[in-house]
C-alpha positions in Angstrom: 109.9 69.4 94.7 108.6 73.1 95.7 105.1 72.4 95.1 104.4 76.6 94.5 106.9 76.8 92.0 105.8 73.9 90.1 102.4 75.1 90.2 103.3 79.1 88.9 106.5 78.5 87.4 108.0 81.0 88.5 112.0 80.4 89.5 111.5 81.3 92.8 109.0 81.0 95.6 108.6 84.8 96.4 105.7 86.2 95.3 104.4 90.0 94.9 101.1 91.0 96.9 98.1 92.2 94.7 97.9 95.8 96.0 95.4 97.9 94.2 96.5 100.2 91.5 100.2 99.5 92.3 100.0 95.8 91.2 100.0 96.2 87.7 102.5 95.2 85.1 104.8 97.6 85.6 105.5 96.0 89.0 104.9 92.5 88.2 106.5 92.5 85.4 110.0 93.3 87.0 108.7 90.9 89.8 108.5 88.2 87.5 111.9 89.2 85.0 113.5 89.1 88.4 112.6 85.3 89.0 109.6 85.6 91.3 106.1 85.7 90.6 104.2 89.3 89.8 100.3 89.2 90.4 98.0 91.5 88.9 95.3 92.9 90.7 91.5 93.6 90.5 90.7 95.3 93.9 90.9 98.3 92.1 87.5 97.5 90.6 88.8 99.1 87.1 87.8 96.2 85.2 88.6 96.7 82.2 92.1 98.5 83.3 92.8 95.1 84.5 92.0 93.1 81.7 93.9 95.3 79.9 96.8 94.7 82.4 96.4 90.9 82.4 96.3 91.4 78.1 99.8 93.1 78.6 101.2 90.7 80.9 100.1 87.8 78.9 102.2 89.3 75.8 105.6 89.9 78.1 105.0 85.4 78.2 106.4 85.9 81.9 105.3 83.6 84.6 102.4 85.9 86.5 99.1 85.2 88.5 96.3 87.0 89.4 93.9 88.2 92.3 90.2 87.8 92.2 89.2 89.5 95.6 85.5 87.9 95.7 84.0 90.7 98.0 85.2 93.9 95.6 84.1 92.1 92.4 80.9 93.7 91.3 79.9 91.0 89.0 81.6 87.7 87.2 82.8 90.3 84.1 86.5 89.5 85.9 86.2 86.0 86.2 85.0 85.1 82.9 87.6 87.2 81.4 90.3 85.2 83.4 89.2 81.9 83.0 89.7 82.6 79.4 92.7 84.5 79.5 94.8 81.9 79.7 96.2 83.0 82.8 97.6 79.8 84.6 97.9 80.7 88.5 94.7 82.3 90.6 94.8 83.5 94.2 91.4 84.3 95.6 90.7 86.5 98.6 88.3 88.9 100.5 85.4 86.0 100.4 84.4 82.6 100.4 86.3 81.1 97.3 83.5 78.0 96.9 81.8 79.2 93.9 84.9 80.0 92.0 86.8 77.3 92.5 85.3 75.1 89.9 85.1 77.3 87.5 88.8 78.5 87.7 89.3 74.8 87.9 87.6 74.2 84.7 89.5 76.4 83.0 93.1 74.3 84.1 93.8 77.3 86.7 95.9 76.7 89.8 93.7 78.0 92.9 95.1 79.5 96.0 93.0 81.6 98.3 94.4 83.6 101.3 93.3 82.9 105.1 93.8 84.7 108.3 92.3 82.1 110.6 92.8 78.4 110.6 89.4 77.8 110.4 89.2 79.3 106.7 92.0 77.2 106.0 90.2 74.4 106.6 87.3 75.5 104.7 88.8 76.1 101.7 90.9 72.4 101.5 87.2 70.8 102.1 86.3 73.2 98.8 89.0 71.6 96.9 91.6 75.0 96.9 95.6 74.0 95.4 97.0 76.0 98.0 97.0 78.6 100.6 98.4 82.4 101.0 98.2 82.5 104.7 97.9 85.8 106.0 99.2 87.0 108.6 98.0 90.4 111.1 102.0 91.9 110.4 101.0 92.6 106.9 99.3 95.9 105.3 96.0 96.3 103.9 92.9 94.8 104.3 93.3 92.8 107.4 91.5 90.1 109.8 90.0 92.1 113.1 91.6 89.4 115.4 95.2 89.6 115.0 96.8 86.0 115.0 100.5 86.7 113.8 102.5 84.9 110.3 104.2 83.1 112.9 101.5 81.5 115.0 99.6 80.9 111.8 101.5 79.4 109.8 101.9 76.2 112.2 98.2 75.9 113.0 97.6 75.7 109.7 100.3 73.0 108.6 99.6 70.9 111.5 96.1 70.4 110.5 96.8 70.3 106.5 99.5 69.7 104.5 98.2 71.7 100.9 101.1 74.4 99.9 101.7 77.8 102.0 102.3 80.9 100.9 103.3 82.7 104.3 102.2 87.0 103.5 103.0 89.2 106.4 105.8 90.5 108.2 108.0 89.0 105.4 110.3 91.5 103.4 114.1 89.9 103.5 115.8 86.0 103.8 115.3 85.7 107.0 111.5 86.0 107.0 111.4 84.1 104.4 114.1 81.1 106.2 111.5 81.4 109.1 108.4 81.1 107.0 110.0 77.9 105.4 111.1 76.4 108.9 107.4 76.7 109.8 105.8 74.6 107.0 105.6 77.2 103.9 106.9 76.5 100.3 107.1 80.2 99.3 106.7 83.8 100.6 104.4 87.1 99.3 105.9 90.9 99.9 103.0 93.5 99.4 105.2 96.3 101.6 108.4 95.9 100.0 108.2 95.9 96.8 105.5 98.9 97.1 109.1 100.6 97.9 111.0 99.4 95.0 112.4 101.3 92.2 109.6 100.0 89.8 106.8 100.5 92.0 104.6 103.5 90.7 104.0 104.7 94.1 105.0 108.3 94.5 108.5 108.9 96.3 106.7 110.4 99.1 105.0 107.1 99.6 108.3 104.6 99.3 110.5 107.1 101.7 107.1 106.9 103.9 107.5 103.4 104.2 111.7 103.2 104.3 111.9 105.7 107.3 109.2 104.6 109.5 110.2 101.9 112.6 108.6 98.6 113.3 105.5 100.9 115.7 104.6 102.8 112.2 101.6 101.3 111.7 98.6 100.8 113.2 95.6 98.7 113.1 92.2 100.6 112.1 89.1 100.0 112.2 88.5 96.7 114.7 85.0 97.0 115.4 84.2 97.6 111.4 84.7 97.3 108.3 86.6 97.3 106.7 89.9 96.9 109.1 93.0 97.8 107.6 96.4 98.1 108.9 98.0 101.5 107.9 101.3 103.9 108.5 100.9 106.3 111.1 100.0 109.9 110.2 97.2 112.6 111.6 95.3 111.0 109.2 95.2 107.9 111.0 95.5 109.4 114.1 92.4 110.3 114.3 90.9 107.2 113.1 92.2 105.6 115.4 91.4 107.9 118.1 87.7 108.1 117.1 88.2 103.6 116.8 85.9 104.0 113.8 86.4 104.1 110.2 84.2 104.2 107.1 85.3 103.3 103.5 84.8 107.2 102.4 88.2 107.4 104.2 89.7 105.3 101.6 88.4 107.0 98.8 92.0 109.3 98.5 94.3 106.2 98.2 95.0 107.6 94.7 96.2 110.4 96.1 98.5 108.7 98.6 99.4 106.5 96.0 100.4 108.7 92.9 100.7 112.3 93.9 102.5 112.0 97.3 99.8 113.2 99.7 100.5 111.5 102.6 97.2 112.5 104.2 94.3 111.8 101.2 93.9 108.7 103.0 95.2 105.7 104.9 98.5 104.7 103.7 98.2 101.0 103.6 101.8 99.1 105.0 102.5 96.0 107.0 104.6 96.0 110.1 107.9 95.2 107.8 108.3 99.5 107.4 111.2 98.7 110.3 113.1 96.4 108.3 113.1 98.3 105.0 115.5 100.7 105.1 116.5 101.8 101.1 114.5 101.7 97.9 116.0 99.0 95.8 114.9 97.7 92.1 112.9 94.2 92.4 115.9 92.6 90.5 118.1 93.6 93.9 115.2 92.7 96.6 114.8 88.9 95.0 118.7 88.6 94.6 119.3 89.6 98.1 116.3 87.6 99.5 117.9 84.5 97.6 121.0 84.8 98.9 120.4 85.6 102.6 118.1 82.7 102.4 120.5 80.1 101.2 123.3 81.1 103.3 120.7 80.7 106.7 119.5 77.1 105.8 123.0 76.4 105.2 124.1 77.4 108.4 120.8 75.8 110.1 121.4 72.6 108.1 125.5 72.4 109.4 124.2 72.8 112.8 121.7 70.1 112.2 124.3 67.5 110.4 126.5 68.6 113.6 123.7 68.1 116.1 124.8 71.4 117.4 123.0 74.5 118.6 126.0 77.0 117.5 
């Protein structure tokens, strides 16, 4: 049995990345009607804009999880609201998950945190985490400043644990997610895709942002600091990435990026997938098509494997 769908009941294994401000129920909640699993998130800091999201989600009774990033919480307001919430799936990140875990725990939460080393991995099974969201340097957002990719990743990890993988990065269609599977995970997460579909409430500047740029339209920011952050390429960025530095004043426009179209307020956070998206399609469409050009690659894989055949 899947061992991440039987711990967010969801119907299938794909998930939707917390993004800040975007993830909210108006995403996740055509995530989740769509078969996968919507997450709401916190990063935002809008703490009671979230609760208030997590009250609306709660009502829809749709399978739905959500993000504690442990860095960006100001205080445990978040955490005591979730652990009695009745929200049934957590995924930790941005931190050292240790002193949550028991109290999510507690509460009869399932407890995934998301790693960009194997080394955190490992920490967090010896902490007593469900499951992992590996995260690889392909993906958007708040990244690891030494790049190890979804691919690499993901098999370090599983050969030195065998807890459930979430593989997050460089994953936006059935074959990443065919890939991801081959290599030891049990589901996927898309942060850049569905940030481009129909329900997202990013502007249409953003979404047609993401659809026309190529697999180079991104960059990582930011090394030598923090925070480092992989973004689409604009003069914005440009810059920052000339000067190599990058403060978080720079990031204080996102809402501008975000819901008025002004490509230039700030960083536009995106992971290397920006050259495989090519339209804008409803979340119903991107899990249907992800399903299907899934199934019809591990057939073909597993008829060249009952053939003993390479094709």
């Amino acid at each position: 049995m899947n061992r991440v769908l039987a711990h967010t009941g969801a119907k299938y294994p794909i998930l939707q990345a917390p993004m800040g401000w975007i993830a909210r129920t108006q995403l996740a909640s055509a995530v989740s009607r769509a078969g996968g699993l919507g997450i709401i998130e916190t990063s935002s800091g809008e703490t009671e804009n979230c609760q208030a999201e997590i009250t609306k989600m709660r009502a829809l009774d749709l399978p739905f999880g959500v993000n504690l990033p442990i860095r960006f919480l100001r205080d445990d307001a978040m955490l005591k609201f979730v652990c009695a919430s009745g929200v049934k799936f957590v995924t930790t990140s941005a931190g050292s998950p240790a002193k949550f875990i028991q109290p999510l725990k507690d509460a009869g939460i399932i407890v995934y945190h998301a790693v960009p080393t194997v080394d955190a991995a490992l920490k967090c099974v010896d902490a007593g985490i469900d499951g992992l969201v590996v995260e690889g340097a392909e993906g958007g957002g708040f990244k690891n400043p030494e790049e190890v990719s979804t691919l690499v990743l993901l098999q370090a990890i599983r050969a030195r644990t065998d807890v459930p993988m979430i593989a997050a990065g460089g994953i936006c269609d059935g074959r990443g997610m065919a890939a991801a599977f081959a290599l030891g995970a049990e589901a996927i997460q898309m942060g850049t895709r569905f940030v481009s579909c129909v329900e997202s409430p990013v502007h249409a500047n953003y979404k047609n942002a993401i659809v026309d740029a190529k697999e180079t339209g991104t960059w990582v920011l930011n090394t030598k600091a923090t925070p480092c952050i992989r973004a689409l390429k604009s003069q914005r960025t440009q810059a920052i990435h000339d000067a190599g530095l990058m403060s978080f004043e720079d990031m204080k426009g996102i809402r501008g990026v975000y819901f008025e179209g002004n490509m230039e307020a700030a960083p536009a956070l995106a992971g290397q997938t920006v050259g495989l998206i090519d339209s804008v399609k409803s979340a119903q469409q991107i899990i249907d098509d992800t399903v299907a050009e899934f199934f019809a690659i591990t057939a073909r894989l597993g008829a060249l494997a009952q053939a003993r055949s390479f094709g």
